[in-house]
C-alpha atoms as an extended CHARMM CRD file, in Angstrom:
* protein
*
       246  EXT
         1         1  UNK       CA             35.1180000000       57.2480000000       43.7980000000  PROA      1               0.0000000000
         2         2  UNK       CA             38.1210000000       54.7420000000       43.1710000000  PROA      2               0.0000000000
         3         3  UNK       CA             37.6130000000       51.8560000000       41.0970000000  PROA      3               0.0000000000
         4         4  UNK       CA             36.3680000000       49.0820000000       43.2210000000  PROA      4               0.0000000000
         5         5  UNK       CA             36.7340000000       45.5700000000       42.3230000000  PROA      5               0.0000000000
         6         6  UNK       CA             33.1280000000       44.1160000000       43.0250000000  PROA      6               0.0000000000
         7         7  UNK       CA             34.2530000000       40.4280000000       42.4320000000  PROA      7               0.0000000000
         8         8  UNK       CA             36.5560000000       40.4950000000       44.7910000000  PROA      8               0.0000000000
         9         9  UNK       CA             34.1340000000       42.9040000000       47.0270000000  PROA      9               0.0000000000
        10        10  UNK       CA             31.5310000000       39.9390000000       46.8810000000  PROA      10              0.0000000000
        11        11  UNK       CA             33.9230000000       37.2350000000       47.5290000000  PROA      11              0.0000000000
        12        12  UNK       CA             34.9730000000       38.5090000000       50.4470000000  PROA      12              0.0000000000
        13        13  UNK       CA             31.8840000000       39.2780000000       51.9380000000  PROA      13              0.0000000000
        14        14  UNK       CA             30.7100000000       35.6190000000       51.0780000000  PROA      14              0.0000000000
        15        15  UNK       CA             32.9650000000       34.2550000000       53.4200000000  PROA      15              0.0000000000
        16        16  UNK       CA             29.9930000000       35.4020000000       56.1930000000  PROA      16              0.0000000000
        17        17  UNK       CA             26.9290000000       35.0520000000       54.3740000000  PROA      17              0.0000000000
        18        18  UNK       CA             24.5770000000       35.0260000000       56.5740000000  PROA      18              0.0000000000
        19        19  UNK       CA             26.4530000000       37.9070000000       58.6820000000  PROA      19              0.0000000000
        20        20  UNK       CA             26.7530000000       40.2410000000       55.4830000000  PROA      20              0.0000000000
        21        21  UNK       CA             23.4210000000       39.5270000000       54.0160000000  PROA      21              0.0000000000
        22        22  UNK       CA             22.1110000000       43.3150000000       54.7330000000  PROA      22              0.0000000000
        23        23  UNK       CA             24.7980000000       44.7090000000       53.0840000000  PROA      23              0.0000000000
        24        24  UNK       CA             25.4460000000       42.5920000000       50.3530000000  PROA      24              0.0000000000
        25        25  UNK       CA             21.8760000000       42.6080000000       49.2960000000  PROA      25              0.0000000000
        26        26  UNK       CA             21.8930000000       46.7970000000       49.1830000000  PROA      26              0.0000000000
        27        27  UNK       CA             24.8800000000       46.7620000000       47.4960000000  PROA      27              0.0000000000
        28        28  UNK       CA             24.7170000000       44.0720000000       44.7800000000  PROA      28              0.0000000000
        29        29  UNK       CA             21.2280000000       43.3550000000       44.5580000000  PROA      29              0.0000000000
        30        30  UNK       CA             19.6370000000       46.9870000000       44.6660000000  PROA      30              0.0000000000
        31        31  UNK       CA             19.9320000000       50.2740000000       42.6120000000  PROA      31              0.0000000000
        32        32  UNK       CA             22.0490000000       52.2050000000       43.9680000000  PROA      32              0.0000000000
        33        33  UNK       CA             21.4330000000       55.8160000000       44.6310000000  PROA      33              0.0000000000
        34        34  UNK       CA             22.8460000000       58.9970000000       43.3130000000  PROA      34              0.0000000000
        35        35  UNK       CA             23.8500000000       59.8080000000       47.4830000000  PROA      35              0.0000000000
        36        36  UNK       CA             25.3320000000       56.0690000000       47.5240000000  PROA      36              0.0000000000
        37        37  UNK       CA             28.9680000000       56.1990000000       49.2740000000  PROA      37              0.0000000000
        38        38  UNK       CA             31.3080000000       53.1780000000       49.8380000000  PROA      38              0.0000000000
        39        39  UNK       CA             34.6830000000       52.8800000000       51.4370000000  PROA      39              0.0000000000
        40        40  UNK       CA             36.5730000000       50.0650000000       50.5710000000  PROA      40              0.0000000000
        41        41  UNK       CA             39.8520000000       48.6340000000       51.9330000000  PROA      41              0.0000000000
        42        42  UNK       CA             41.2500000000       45.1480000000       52.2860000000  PROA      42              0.0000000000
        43        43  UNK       CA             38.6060000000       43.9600000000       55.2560000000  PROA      43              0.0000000000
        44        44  UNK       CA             36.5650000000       46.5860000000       55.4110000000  PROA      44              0.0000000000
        45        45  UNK       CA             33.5710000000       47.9310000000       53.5790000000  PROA      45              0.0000000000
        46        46  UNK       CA             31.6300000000       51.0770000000       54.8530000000  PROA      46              0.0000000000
        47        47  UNK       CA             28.2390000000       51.6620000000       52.2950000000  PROA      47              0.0000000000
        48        48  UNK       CA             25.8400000000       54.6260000000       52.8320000000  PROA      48              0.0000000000
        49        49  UNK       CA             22.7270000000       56.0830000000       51.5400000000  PROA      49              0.0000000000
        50        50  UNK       CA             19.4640000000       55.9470000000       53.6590000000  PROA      50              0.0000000000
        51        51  UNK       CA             21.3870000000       53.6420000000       56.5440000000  PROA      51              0.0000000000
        52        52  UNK       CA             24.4450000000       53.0730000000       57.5770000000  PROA      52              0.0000000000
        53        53  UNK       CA             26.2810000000       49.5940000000       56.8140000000  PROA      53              0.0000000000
        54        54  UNK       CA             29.6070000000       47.9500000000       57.4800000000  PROA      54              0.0000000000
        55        55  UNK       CA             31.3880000000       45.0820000000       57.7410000000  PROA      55              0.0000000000
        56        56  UNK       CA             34.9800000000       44.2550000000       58.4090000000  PROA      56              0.0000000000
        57        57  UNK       CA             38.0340000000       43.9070000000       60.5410000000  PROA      57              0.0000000000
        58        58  UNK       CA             38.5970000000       46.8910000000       63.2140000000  PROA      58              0.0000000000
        59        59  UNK       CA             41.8260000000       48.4630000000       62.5470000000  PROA      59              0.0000000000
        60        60  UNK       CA             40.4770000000       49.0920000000       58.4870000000  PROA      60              0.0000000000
        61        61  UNK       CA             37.3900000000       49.8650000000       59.6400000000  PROA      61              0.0000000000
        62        62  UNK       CA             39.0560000000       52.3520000000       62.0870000000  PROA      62              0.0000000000
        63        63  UNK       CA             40.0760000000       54.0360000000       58.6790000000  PROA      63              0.0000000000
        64        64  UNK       CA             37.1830000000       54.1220000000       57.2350000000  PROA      64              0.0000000000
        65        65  UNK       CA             34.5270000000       55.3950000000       59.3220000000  PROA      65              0.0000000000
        66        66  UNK       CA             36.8290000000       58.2390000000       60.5980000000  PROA      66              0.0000000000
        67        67  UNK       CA             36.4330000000       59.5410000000       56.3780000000  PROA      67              0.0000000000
        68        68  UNK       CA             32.2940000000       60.1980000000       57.7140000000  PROA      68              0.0000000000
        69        69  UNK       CA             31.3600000000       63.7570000000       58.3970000000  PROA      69              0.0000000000
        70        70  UNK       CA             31.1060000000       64.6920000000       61.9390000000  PROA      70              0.0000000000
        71        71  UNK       CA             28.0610000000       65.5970000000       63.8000000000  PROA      71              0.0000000000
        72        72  UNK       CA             25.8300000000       63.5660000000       61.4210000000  PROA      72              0.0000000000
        73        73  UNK       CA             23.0790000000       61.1960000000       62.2710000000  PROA      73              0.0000000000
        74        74  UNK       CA             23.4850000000       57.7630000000       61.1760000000  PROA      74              0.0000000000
        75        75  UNK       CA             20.9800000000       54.9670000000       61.0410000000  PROA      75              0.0000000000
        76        76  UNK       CA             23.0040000000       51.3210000000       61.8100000000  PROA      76              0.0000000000
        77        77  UNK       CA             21.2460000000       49.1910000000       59.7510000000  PROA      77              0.0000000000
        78        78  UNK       CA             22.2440000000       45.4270000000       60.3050000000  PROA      78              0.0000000000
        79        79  UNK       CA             25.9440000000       45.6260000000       61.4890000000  PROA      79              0.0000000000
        80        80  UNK       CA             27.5760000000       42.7630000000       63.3680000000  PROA      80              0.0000000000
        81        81  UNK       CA             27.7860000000       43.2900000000       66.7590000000  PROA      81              0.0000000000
        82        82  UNK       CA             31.0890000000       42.5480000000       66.9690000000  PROA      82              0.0000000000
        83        83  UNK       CA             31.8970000000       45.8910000000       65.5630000000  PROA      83              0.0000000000
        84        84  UNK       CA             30.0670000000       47.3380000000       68.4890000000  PROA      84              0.0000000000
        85        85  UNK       CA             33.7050000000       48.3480000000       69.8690000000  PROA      85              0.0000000000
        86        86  UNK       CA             34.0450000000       50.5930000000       66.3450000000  PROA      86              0.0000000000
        87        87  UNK       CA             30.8670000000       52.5690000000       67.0110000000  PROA      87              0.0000000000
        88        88  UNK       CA             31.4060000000       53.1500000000       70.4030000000  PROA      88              0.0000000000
        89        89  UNK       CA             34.9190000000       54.4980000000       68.8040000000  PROA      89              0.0000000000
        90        90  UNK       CA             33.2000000000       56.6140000000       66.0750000000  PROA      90              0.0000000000
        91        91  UNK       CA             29.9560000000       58.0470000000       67.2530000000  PROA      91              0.0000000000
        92        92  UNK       CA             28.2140000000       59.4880000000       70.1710000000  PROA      92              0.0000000000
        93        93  UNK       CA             24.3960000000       59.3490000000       71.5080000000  PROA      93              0.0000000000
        94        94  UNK       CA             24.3850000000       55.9100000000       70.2610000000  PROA      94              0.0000000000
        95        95  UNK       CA             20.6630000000       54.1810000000       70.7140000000  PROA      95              0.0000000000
        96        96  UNK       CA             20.6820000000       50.6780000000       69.5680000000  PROA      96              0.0000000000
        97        97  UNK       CA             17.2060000000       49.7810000000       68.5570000000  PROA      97              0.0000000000
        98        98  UNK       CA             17.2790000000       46.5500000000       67.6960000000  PROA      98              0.0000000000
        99        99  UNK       CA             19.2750000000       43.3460000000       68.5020000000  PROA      99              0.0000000000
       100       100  UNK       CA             18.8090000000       40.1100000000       66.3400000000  PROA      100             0.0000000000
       101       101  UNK       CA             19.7570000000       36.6760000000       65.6770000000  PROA      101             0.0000000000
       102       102  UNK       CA             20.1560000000       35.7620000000       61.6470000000  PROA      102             0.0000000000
       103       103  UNK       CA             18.9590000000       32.4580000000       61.5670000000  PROA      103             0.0000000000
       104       104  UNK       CA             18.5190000000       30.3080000000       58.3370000000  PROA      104             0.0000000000
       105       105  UNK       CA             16.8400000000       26.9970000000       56.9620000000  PROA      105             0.0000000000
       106       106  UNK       CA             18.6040000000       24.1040000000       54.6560000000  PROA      106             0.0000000000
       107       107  UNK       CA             16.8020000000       21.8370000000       53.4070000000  PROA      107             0.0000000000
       108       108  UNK       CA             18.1440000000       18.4490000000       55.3610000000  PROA      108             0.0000000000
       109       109  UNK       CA             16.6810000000       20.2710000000       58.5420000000  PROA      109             0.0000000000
       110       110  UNK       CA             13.5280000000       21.1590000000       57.1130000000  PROA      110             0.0000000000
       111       111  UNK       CA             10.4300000000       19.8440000000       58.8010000000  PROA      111             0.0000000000
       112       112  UNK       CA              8.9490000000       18.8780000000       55.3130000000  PROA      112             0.0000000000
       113       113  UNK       CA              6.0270000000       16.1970000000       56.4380000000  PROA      113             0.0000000000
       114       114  UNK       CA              4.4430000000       18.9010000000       58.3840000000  PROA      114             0.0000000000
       115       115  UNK       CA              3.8100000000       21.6130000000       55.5860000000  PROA      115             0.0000000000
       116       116  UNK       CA              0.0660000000       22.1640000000       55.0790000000  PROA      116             0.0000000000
       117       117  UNK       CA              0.5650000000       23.9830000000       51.2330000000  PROA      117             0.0000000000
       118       118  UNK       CA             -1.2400000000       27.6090000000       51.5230000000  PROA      118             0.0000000000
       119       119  UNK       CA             -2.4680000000       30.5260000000       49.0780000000  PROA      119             0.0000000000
       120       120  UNK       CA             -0.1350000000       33.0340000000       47.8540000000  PROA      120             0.0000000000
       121       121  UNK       CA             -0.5070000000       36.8620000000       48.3990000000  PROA      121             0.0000000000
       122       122  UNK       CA             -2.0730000000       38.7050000000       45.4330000000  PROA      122             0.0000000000
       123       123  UNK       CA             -1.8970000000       42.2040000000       44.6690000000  PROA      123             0.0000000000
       124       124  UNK       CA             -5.5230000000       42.9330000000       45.9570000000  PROA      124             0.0000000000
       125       125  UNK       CA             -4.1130000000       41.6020000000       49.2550000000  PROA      125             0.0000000000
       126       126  UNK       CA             -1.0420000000       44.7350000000       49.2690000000  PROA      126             0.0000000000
       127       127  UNK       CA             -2.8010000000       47.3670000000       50.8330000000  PROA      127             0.0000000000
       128       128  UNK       CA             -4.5940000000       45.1360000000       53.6730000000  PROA      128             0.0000000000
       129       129  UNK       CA             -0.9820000000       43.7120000000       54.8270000000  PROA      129             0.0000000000
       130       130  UNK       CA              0.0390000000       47.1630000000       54.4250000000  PROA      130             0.0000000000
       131       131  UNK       CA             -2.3670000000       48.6630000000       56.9310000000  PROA      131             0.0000000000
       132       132  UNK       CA             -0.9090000000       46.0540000000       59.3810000000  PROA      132             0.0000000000
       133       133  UNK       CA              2.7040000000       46.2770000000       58.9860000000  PROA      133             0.0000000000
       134       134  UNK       CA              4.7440000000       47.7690000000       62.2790000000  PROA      134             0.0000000000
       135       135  UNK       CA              7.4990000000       49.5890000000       59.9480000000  PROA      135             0.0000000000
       136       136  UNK       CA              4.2850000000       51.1950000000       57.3940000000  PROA      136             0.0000000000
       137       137  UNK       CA              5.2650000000       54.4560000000       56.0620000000  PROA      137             0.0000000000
       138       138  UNK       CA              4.5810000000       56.5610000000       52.9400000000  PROA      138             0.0000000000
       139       139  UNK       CA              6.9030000000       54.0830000000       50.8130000000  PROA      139             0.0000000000
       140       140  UNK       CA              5.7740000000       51.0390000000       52.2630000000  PROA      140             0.0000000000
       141       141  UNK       CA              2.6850000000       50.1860000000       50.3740000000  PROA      141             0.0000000000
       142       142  UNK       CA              4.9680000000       50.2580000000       46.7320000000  PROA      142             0.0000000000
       143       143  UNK       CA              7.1520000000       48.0530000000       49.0260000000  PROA      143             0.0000000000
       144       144  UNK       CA              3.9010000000       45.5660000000       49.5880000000  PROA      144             0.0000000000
       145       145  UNK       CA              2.8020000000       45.1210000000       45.8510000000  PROA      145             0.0000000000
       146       146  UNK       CA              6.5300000000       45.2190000000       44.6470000000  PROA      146             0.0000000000
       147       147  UNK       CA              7.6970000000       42.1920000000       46.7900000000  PROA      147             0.0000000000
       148       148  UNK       CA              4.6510000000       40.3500000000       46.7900000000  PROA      148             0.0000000000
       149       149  UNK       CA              4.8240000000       40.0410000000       42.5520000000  PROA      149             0.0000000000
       150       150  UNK       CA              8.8300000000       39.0240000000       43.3300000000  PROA      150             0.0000000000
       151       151  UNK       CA              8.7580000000       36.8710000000       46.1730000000  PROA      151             0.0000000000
       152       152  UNK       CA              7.0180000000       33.5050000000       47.4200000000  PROA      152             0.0000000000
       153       153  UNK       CA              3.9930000000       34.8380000000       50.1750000000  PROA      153             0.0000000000
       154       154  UNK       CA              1.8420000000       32.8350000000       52.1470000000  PROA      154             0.0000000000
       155       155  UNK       CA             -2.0790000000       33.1810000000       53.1960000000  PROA      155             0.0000000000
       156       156  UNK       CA             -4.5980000000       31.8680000000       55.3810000000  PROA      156             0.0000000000
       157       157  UNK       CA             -8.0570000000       33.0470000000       54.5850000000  PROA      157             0.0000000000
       158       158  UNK       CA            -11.3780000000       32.4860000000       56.7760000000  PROA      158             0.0000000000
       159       159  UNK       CA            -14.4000000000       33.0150000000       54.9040000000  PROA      159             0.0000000000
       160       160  UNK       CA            -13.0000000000       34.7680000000       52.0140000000  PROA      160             0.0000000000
       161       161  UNK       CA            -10.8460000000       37.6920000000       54.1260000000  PROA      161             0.0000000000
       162       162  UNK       CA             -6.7280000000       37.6390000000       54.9470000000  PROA      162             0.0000000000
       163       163  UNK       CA             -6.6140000000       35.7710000000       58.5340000000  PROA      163             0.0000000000
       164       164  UNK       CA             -2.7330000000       35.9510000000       58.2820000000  PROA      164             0.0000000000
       165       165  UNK       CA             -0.0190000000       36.2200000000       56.0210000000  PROA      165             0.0000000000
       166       166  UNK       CA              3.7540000000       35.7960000000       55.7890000000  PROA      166             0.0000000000
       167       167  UNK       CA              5.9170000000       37.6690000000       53.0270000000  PROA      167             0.0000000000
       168       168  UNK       CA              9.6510000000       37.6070000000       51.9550000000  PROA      168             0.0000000000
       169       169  UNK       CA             11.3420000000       41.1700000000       51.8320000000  PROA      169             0.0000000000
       170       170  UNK       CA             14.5880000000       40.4410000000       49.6230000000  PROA      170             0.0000000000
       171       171  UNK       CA             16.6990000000       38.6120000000       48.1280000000  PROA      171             0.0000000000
       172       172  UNK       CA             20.7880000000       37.4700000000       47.3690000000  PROA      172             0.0000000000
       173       173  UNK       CA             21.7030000000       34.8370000000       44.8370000000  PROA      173             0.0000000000
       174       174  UNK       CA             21.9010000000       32.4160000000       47.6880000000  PROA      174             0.0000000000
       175       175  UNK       CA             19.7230000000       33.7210000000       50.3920000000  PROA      175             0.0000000000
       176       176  UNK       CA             15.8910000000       35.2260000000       50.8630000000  PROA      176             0.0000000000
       177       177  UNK       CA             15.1300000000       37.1630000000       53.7320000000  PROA      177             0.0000000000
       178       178  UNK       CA             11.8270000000       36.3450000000       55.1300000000  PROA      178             0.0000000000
       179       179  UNK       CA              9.6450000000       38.4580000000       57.1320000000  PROA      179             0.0000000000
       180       180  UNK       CA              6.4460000000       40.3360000000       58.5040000000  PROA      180             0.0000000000
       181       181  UNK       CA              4.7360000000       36.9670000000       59.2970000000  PROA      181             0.0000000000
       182       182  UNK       CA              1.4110000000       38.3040000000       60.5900000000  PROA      182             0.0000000000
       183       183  UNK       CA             -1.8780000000       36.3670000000       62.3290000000  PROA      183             0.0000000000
       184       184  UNK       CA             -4.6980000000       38.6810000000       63.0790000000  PROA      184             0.0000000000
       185       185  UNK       CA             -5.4360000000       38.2020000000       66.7510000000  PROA      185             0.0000000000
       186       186  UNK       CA             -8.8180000000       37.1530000000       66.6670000000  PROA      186             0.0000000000
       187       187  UNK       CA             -7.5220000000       33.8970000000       64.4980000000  PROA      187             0.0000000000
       188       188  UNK       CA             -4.2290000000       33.3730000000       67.2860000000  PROA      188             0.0000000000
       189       189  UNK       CA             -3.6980000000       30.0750000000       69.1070000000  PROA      189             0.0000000000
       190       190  UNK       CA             -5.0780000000       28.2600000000       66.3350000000  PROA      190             0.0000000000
       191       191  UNK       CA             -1.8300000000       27.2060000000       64.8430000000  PROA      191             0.0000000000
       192       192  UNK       CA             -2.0850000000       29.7430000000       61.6150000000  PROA      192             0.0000000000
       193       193  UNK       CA              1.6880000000       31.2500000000       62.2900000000  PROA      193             0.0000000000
       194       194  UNK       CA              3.2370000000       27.5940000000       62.3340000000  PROA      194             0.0000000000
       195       195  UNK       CA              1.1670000000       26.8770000000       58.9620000000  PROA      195             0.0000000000
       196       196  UNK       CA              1.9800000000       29.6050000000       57.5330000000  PROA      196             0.0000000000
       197       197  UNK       CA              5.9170000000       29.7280000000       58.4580000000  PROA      197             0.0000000000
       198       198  UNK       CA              6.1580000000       25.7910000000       57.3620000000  PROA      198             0.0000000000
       199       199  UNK       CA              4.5350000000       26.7470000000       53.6640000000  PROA      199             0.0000000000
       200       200  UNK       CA              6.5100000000       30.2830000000       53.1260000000  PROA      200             0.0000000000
       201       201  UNK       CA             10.0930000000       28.3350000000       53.8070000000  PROA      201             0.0000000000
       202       202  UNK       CA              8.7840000000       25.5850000000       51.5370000000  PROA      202             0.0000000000
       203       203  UNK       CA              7.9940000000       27.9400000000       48.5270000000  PROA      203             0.0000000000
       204       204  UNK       CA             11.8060000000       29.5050000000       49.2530000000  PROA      204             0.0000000000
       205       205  UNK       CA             13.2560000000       26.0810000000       49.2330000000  PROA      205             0.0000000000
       206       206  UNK       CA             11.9910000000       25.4920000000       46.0750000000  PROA      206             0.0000000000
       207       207  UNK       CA             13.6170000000       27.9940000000       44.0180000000  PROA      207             0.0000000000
       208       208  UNK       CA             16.9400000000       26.5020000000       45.0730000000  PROA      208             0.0000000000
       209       209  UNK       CA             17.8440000000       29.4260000000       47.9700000000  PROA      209             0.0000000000
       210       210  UNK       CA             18.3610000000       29.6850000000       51.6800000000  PROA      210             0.0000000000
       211       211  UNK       CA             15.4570000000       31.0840000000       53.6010000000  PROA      211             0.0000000000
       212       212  UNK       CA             16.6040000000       33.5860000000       55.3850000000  PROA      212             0.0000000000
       213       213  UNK       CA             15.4070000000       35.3580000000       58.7820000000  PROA      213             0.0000000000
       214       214  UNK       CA             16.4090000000       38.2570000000       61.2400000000  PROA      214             0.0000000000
       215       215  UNK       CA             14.4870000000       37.1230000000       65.1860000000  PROA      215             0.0000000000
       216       216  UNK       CA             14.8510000000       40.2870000000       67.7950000000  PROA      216             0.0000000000
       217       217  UNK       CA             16.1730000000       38.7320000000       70.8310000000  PROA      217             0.0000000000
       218       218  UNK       CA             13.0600000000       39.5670000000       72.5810000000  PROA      218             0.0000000000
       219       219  UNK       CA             10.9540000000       37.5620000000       70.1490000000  PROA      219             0.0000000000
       220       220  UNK       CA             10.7220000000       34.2460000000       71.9990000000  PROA      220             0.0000000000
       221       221  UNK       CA              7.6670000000       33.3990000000       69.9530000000  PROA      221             0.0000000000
       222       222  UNK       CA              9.3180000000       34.1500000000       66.7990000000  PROA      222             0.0000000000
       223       223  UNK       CA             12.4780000000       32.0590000000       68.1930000000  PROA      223             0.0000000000
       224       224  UNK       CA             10.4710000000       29.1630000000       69.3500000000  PROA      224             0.0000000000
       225       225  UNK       CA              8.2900000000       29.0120000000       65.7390000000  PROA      225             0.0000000000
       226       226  UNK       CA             11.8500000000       29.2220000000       63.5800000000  PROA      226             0.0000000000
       227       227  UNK       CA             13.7060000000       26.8150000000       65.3500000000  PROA      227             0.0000000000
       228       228  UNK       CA             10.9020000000       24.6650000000       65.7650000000  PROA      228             0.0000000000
       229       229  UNK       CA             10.7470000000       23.9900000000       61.9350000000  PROA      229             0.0000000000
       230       230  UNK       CA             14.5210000000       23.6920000000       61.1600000000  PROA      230             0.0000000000
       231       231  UNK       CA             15.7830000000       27.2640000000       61.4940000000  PROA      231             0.0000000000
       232       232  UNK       CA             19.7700000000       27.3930000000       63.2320000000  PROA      232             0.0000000000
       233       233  UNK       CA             20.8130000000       30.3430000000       64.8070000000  PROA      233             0.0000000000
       234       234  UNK       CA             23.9320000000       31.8540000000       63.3090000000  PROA      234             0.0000000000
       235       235  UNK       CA             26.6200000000       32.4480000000       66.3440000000  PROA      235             0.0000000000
       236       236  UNK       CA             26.9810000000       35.9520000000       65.0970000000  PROA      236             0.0000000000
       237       237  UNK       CA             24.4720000000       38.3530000000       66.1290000000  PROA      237             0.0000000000
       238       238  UNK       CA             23.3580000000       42.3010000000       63.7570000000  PROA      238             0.0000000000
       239       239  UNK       CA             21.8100000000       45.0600000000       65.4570000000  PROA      239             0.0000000000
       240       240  UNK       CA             20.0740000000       48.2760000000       64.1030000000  PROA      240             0.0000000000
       241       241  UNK       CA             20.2200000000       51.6480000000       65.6800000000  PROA      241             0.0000000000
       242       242  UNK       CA             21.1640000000       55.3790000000       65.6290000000  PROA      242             0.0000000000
       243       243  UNK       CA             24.3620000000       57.3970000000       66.4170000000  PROA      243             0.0000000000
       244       244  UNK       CA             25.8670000000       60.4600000000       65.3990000000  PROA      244             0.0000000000
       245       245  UNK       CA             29.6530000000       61.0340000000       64.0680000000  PROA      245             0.0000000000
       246       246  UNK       CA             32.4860000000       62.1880000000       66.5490000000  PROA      246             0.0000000000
């Protein structure tokens, strides 16, 4: 690999925060793996390892993603969608799983007066929100107990047992990505996912960072619950998906 200047790397990306959280979080904020690759050129950055991530403009990225092996599977994980035109140039059998929104909190927008301050997640809570998680897999309860001793969590109990929870995934020096907000549905429509999305961004706000959160297009309850409490949509949209290499 050619020397790569990370400072200048990260000050780049930082120009589109919010757009390049995905990668900038795997790249600065993670270990990176023995199979880690990146491509670098003057606007454009091509990182992979278990996904696929890029960012940049389309002629360098052009020149990068034509260096990937052909006829391999690649998972898309949060790349703008205006570089939709650069996967459609690079790869074939293209399935895009997932469209979202990045939307984030400041504090001036915050609806403060309304937080109702909650319990925290505790390690004898992991495996339960484990068992409930859409994405759970053989990693995912390490995931669980690792990110709920890092991050700020939320909890609503009813007599004693987890009615519904909301945890944070990662973090950036500026930014924390919230997700997996979860009500059990026999405690729905009693206002425990506003409760428990007002405390969560509280707790972030605290520690001085951006909360952070990626909304699937679909998720009008999600969308109507963020922007209810402060949350702007960035004008910029991410997608994840699958493709495989011309």
């Amino acid at each position: 690999m050619n020397y790569l200047d990370f400072n200048e790397i990260n000050n780049w990306l930082s120009q589109e925060p919010e757009l390049t959280y995905t990668l900038r979080q795997q790249l600065f904020f993670e270990q990176l793996g023995t199979g880690t690759k990146i491509l670098y050129r003057p606007n454009a950055l091509v990182m992979t390892d278990w996904a696929l991530r890029f960012y940049g403009e389309a002629d360098d990225l052009d020149q990068l993603l034509a260096q990937l092996p052909s006829q391999k599977k690649y998972h898309f994980f949060g790349v703008p969608v205006d570089n939709l035109p650069q996967v459609e140039k690079h790869f074939q059998d293209i399935e895009i799983e997932e469209d979202c929104g990045v939307y984030t909190l400041v504090k001036e927008d915050f609806a403060a007066h309304q937080v109702e301050t909650l319990d925290s997640l505790t390690q004898a809570d992991a495996e339960f929100v484990n068992e409930h998680w859409t994405y759970r897999s053989d990693d995912s309860l390490p995931f669980f107990q690792d990110i709920i001793n890092r991050f700020p969590s939320s909890a609503i109990r009813v007599d004693g047992q987890l009615a519904g929870w909301s945890v944070c995934y990662n973090a950036t020096d500026d930014f924390v990505n919230l997700g997996s907000l979860k009500v059990l549905p026999q405690y729905r429509k009693r206002g425990f996912g506003r409760k428990l999305a007002l405390d969560l961004a509280a707790k972030v706000l605290e520690t001085g960072k951006i909360p952070l959160v990626h909304i699937l297009d679909d998720n009008i309850a999600s969308r109507t619950l963020s922007t209810g409490i402060g949350f702007k949509l960035h004008p910029k949209k991410i997608f994840w998906g699958v493709g495989i290499k011309r």
